[in-house]
N, C-alpha and C positions, 0 to 999 in steps of 0.2 A: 464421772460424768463429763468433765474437760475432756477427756482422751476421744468420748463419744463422738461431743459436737464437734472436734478439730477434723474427726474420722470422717463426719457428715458433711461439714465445709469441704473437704478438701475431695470427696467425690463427686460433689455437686458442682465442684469448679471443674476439674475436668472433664465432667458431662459437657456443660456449659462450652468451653473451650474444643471440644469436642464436634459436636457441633457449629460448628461456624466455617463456615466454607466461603473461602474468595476466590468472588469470581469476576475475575478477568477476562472481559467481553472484547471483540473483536470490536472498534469503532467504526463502525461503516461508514457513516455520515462525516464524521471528519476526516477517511481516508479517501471518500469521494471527492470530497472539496480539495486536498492534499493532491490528488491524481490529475484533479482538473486545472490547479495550476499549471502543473508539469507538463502535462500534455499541451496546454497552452501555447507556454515558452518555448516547445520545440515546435511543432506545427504552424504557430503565427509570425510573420517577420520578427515582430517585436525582438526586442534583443532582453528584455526585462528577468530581471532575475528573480530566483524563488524570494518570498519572504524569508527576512531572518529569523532563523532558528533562536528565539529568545526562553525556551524552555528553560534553560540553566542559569540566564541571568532573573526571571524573573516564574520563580517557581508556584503552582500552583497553592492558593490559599487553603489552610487545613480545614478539613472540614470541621463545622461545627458539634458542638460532643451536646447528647440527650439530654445532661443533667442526672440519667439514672445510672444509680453507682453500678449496675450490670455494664451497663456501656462504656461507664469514664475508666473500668477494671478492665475491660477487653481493648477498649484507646488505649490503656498502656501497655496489654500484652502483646496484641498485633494489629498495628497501625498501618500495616497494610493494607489491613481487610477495609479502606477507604480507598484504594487504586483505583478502581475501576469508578468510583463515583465521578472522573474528570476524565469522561472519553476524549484523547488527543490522538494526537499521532504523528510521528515526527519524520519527515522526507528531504530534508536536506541535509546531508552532511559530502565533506568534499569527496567523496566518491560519487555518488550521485548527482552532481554538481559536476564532476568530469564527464559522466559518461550521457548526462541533461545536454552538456555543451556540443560531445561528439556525433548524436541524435539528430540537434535541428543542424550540424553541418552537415549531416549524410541528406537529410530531408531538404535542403536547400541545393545539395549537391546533384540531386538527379534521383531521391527517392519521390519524392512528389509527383516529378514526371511521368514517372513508371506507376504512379497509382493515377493519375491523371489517364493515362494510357489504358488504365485498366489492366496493365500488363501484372501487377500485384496489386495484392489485397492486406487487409486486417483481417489474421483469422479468429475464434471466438474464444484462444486463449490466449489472448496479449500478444500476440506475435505477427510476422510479417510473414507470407508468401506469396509465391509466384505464382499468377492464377491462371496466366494464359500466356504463354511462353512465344507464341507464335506472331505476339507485341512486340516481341523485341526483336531486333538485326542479329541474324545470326552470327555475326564477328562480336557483337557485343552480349551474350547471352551467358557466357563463363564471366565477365563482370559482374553483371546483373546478379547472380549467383554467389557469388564471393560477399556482395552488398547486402543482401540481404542474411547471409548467414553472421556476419557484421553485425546487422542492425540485433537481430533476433541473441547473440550472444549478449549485445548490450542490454534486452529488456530482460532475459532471463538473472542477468547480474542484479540488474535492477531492484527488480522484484525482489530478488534475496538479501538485499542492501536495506531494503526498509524494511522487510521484517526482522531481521537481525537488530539495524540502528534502532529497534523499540521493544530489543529484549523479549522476542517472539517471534522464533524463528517456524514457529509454527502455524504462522500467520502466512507465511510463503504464497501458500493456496488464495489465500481470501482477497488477498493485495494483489496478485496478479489478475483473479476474476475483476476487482475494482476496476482496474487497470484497463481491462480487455472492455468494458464496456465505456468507459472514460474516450478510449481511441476509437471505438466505434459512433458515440454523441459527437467527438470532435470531428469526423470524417466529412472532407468537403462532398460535394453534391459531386456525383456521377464516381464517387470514389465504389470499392466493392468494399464486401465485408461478411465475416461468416454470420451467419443465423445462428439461433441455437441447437440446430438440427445440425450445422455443418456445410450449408447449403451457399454457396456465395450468393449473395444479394448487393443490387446499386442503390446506391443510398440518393 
């Protein structure tokens, strides 16, 4: 009769176990906020730096356990399966923090001008192109070119900088989408910018 009900426990635990699935959501809303910093600090004079990354000194509080011994039994078998109950998301570390810095000097250096100009744009995935070439001095158009292939290697690293630095590198997509509409809401007045069609539009 013991051997039964050990037999009956121990399949019902791994049913149990079994079933549980964690899910680890993409946080959109704090990688919104996260992006609209950043885009901030390069795009506004300001010289202001990210918030500090306090994630490590000041770790999220555990969460609170049911009371029911199904729950306090699966709290201690996987306590991960509480991650995703603390949507964060974490954008600064010092490579991003490098290539944040090299950004608003290319955007103080004479990218602003050229989107001033209308001469580039923001297209609608995160990146910079040249929209109308015929803006720029033909002596200076092999710069202009160089500058912006510049800019565009730095947001692609970007992007893969933060989804990486939060252990989801398969977040790549969804942080650069944030991204791509962050520099679109940040875009001054008479700047262009792609649609969702692909369509350049002045803001």
């Amino acid at each position: 009769m013991r051997k039964l009900v050990y037999g009956l426990l121990t399949t019902l635990f791994v049913a149990l176990v079994g079933c549980v699935t964690i899910n680890v959501y993409f946080p959109e809303a704090a990688a919104a906020k996260a992006a609209d910093q950043f885009i901030g600090t390069v795009l506004n004079n300001a010289g202001a730096a990210l918030p500090a990354d306090n994630s490590k000194s000041n770790p999220p509080a555990a969460p609170k356990k049911s009371g029911r011994p199904s729950a306090m039994l699966l709290d201690l078998l996987i306590p991960a399966a509480y991650a995703a109950d603390t949507p964060d998301i974490r954008i600064q570390t010092s490579t991003t923090e490098t290539i944040r810095q090299r950004m608003r000097e290319r955007m103080q250096g004479g990218l602003s001008a050229l989107m001033d100009s209308g001469a580039t744009g923001f297209t609608r995935d995160g990146l910079v192109a040249v929209r109308d070439a015929a803006k720029v001095p033909l002596n200076q158009r092999a710069e202009v070119t160089a500058t912006v292939a510049d800019e565009n290697r730095d947001r692609s690293a970007l992007y893969r900088e933060v989804a990486n630095a939060n252990n989801h590198p398969e977040w790549e997509a969804q942080i650069r989408a944030t991204f791509a509409k962050g520099w679109i809401e940040h875009a001054r007045a008479g700047w262009y910018y792609q649609n969702p069609s692909g369509a350049w539009t002045q803001k």
